[in-house]
C-alpha positions as CSV (number, residue, x, y, z in Angstrom):
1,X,116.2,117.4,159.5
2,X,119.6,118.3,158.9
3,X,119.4,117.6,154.7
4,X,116.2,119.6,154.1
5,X,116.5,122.7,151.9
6,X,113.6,124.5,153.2
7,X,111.3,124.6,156.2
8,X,108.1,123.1,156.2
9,X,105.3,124.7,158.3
10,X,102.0,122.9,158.8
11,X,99.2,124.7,159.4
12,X,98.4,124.9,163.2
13,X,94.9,122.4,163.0
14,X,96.6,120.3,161.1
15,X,98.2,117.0,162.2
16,X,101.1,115.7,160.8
17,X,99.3,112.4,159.4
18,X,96.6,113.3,157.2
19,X,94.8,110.3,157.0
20,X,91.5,111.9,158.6
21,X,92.0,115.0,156.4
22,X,91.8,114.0,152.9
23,X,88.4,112.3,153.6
24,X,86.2,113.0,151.0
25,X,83.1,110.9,149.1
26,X,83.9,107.7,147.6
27,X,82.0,104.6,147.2
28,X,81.7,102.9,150.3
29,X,83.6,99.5,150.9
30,X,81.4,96.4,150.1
31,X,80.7,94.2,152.9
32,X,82.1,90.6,151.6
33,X,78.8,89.0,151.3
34,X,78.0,91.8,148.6
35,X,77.2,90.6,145.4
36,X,79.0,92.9,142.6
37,X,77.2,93.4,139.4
38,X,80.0,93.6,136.1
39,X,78.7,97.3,136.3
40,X,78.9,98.1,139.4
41,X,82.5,96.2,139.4
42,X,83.2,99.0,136.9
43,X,81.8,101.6,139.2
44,X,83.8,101.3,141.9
45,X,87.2,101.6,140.0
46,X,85.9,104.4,137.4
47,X,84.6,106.3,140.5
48,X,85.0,110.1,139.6
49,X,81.8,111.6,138.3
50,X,81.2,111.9,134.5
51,X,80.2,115.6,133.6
52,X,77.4,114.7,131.4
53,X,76.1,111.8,133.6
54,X,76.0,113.8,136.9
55,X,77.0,117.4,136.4
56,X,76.1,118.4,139.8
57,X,78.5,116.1,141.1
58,X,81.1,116.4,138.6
59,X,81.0,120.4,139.2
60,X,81.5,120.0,143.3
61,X,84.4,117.4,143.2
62,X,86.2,120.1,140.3
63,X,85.5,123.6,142.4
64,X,86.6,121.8,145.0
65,X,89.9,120.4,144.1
66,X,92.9,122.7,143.3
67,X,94.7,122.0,139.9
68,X,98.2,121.4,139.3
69,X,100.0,123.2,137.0
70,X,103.6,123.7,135.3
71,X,105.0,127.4,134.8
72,X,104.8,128.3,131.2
73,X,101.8,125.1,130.8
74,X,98.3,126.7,131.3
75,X,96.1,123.6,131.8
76,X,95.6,121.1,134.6
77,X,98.2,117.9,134.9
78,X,95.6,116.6,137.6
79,X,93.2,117.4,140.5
80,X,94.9,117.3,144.1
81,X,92.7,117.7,147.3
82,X,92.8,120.9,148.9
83,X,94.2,119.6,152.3
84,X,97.7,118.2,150.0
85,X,97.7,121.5,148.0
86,X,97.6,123.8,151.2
87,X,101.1,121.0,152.2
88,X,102.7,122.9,149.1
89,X,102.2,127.2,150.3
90,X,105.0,128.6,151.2
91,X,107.6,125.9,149.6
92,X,110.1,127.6,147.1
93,X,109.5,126.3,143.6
94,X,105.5,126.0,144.5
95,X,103.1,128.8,143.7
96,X,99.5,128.2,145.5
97,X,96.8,130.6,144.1
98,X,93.7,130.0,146.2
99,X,91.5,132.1,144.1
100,X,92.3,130.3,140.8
101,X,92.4,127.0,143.0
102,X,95.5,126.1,141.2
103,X,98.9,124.3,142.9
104,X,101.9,125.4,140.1
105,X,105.2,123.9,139.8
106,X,107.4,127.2,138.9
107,X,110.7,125.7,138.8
108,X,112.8,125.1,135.7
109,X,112.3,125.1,131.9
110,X,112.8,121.4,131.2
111,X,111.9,118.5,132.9
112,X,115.8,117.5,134.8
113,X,114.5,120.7,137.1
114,X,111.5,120.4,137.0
115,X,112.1,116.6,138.6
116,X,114.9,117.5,141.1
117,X,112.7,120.1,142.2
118,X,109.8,118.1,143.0
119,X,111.7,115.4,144.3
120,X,113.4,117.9,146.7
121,X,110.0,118.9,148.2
122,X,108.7,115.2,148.6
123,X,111.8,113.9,150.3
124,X,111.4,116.8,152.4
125,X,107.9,115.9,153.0
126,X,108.6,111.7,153.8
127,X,110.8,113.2,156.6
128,X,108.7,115.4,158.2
129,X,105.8,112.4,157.9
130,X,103.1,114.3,155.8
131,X,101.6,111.9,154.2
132,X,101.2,108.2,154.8
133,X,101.5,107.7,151.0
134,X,105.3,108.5,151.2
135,X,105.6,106.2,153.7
136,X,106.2,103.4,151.2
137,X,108.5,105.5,149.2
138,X,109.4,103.3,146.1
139,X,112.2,104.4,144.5
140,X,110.7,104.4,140.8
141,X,109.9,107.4,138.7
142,X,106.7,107.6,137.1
143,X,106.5,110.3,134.0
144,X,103.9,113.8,133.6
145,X,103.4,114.7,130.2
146,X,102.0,117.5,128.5
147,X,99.1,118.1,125.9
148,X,102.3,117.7,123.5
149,X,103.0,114.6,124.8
150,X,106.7,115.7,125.9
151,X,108.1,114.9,129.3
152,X,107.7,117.8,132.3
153,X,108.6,115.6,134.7
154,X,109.1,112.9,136.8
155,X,107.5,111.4,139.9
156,X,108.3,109.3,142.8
157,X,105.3,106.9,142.2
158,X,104.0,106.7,146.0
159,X,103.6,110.5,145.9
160,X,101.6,110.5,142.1
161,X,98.0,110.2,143.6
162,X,98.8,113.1,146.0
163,X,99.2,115.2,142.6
164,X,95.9,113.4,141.0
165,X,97.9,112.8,137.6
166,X,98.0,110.6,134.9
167,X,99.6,106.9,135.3
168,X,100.3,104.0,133.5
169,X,100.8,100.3,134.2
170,X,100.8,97.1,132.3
171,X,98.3,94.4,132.4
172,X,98.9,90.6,131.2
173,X,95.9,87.7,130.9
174,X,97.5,84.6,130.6
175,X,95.2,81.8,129.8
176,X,95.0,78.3,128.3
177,X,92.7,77.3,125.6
178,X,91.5,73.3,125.4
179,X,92.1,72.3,121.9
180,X,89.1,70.1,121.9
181,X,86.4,72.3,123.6
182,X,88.0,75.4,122.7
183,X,87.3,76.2,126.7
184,X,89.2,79.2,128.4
185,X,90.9,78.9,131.6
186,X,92.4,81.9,133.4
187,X,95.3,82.3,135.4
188,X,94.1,84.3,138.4
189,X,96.9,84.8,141.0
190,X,96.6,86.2,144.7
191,X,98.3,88.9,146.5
192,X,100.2,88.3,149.4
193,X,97.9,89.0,152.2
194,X,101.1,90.9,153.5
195,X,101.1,93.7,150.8
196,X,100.0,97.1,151.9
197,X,98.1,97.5,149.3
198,X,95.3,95.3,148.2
199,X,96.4,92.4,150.3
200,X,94.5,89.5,150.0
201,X,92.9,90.5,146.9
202,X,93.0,88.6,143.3
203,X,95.0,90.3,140.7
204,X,96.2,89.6,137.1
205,X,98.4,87.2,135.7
206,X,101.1,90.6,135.2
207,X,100.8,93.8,136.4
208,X,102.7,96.6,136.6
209,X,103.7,100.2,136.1
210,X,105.4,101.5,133.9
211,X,108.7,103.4,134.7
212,X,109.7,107.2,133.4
213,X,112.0,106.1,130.0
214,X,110.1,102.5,129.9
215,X,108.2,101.5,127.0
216,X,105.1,99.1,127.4
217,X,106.2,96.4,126.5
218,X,109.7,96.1,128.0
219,X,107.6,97.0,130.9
220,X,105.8,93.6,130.1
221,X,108.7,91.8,130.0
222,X,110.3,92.5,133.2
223,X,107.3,92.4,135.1
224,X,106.3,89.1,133.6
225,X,109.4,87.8,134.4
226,X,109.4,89.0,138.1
227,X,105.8,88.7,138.8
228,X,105.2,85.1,137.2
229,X,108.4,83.4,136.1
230,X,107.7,83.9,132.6
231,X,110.7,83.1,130.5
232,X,111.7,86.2,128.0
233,X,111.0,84.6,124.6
234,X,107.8,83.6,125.2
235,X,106.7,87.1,126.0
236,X,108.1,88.7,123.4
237,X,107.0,86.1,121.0
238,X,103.9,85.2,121.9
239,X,102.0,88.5,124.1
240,X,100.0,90.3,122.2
241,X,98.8,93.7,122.6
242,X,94.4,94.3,123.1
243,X,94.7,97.9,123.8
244,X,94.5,99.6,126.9
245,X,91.7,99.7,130.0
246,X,91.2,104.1,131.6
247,X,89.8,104.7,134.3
248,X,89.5,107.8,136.7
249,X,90.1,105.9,140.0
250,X,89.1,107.4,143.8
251,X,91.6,105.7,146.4
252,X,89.8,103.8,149.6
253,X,91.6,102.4,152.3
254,X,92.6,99.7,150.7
255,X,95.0,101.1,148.8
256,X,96.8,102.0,152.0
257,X,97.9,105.9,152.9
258,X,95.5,108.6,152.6
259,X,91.8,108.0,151.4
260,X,90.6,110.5,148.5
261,X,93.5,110.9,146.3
262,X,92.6,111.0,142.6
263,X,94.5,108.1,140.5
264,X,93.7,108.5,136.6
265,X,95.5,105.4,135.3
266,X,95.9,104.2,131.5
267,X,96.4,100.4,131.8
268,X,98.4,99.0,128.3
269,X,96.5,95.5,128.2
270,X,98.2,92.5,126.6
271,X,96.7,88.5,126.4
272,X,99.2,85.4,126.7
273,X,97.7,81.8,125.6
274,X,100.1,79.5,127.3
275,X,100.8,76.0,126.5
276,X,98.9,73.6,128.7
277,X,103.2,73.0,130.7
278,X,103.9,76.2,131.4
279,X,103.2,77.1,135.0
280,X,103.0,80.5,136.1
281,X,105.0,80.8,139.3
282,X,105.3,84.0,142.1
283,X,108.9,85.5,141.0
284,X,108.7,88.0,144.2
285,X,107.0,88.0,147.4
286,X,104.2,90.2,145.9
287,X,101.9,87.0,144.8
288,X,101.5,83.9,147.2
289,X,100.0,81.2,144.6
290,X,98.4,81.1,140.7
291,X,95.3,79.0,140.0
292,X,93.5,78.1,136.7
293,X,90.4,78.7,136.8
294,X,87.6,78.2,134.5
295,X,85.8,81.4,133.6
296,X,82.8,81.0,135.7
297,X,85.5,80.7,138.6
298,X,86.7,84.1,137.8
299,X,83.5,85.3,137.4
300,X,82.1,84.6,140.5
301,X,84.9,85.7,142.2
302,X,84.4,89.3,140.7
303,X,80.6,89.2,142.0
304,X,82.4,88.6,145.2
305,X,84.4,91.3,145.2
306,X,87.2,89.6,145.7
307,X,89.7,91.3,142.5
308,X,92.0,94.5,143.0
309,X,89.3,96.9,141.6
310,X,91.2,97.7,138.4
311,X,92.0,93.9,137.7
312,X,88.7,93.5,137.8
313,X,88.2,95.8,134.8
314,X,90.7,94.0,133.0
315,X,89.2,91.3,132.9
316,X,86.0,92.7,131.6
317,X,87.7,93.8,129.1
318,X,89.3,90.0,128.3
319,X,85.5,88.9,128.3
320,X,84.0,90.8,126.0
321,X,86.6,90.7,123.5
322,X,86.6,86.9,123.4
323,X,82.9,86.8,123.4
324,X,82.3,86.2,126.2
325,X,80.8,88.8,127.6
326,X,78.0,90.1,125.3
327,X,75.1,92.3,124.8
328,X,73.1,89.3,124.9
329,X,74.5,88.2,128.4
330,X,74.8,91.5,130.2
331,X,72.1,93.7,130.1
332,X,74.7,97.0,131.1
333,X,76.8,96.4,128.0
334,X,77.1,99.4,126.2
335,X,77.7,101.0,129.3
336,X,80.0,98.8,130.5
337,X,82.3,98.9,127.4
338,X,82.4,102.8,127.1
339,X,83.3,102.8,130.3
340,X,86.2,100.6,130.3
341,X,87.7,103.5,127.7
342,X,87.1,106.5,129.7
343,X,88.6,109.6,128.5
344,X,90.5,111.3,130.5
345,X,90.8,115.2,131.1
346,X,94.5,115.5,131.0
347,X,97.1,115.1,129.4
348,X,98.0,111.4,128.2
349,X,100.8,110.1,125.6
């Protein structure tokens, strides 16, 4: 470890992969044979507990977490496990206060030290194998704001869910219309059963997250291009923006590394009508095919389970703003909608 700054220590019962550690409740897998009601699709993405729905259960998941904090910033960025916070004691630049239950980041007054700074302790961290999460180390920065919306700092995005904060991603349906009919058809690509994360699994026509400096919609349009071979004017002429999807998201195995992590994510949500001759086509070795399907297609492929759980909400939310999803067709509707715009606790742009 001849390029580490500090020593790391783990505690003597713990292990240096945490996997069995940071177990905690979450919704159970579905076995595949499962059927998925739209609200229970919802469910199993927006899995932390609401405090007015189930205050007991929102009140033991928040005593039991520790918060993270910034020096001079008196209010949570997000809710870490205590078995990652207890990683942090004892690491300069990291103040762990066990009776407050609060992780803070103490070093710096803007957010270039701030950043260095935590980078230093998480590429300290990959090397001494803490967490399995770092193990597919990415190389992009994701951005922590404050309640003033102004940078504190930035991220390696494999080690965000370890810190429980805010994240944000792009989301892109693209779909074809039949001028006759007026039928919808939805581009529903699959994940190469060789990704980590998810593999296997249905996803949406574009998705992505969105990079520390990186607007939305430039995020769009490099993602777009690299994720579906979708030519640059088109986006930018013809996307339009529908909002965004939040959700407060509890990590299962299938999102590879350690199970329990907290993943509050802000997806920007766009539509796409293509023309009946453009093809989406995998740009990277993320997606192994697309296929247009009809909407009943993609909807009984979500009862299957078989859709990235947040994809899933996406396209929720696609349905019921085409009318297609309505009150008269889903008796969970109010609940469904409301819930596909959580609010979140902390801090978001």
């Amino acid at each position: 470890m001849s390029n580490l700054n500090f020593p790391i220590t783990l505690p003597s019962n713990q292990p240096p992969s945490m996997t069995s550690h940071l177990q905690t409740a979450v919704t159970p897998l579905h076995p595949p044979e499962m059927s998925f009601t739209n609200l229970a699709l919802v469910s199993q993405c927006d899995a932390f507990p609401y405090a007015d729905a189930d205050p007991h259960a929102y009140l033991t998941r928040v005593n039991t977490y520790y918060q993270l904090r910034v020096s001079g910033h008196d209010y949570a960025l997000g809710y870490m496990l205590p078995s990652v916070a207890e990683v942090f004691r004892g690491i300069p630049n990291w103040a762990l206060d066990d009776e407050e239950r609060v992780l803070t980041l103490t070093a710096g007054e803007d957010a270039a030290t701030r950043s260095k700074a935590v980078e230093t302790t998480l590429l300290a961290l990959r090397e001494t194998g803490h967490f399995e999460v770092l193990k597919k180390w990415r190389g992009e920065l994701y951005a922590v704001y404050g309640r003033d919306k102004k940078l504190l700092f930035d991220v390696e995005r494999s080690a965000s869910p370890l810190f429980g904060v805010v994240t944000y991603g792009v989301h892109l349906t693209a779909y074809t219309r039949d001028k006759e009919s007026g039928e919808i058809r939805i581009w529903t690509p699959r994940r190469a059963k060789s990704k980590q994360t998810y593999g296997g699994m249905l996803d949406n026509a574009v998705a992505g997250g969105i990079a520390s400096g990186e607007s939305p919609f430039e995020s769009l349009v490099r993602e777009s291009a690299e994720e579906a071979s979708l030519q640059e004017d088109l986006v930018r002429n013809k996307a339009k923006a529908a909002g965004t999807v939040t959700y407060w998201y509890v990590r299962d195995e299938r999102a590879g590394g350690e199970t329990g992590l907290l993943q509050p994510e802000v997806q920007y949500i766009y539509d796409l009508e293509l023309p009946e001759d453009v093809v989406p086509k995998p740009g990277d070795d993320e997606v192994e095919e697309f296929q247009l399907w009809s909407v009943e297609e993609v909807q009984e492929a979500m009862t299957k389970g078989e859709f990235k759980p947040n994809c899933s909400l996406v396209v929720l939310d696609f349905l019921v703003r085409h009318g297609i999803l309505t009150e008269a067709t889903e008796k969970d509707f109010i609940e469904i909608v409301s819930r596909l715009h959580r609010r979140l606790e902390f801090p978001t742009l």
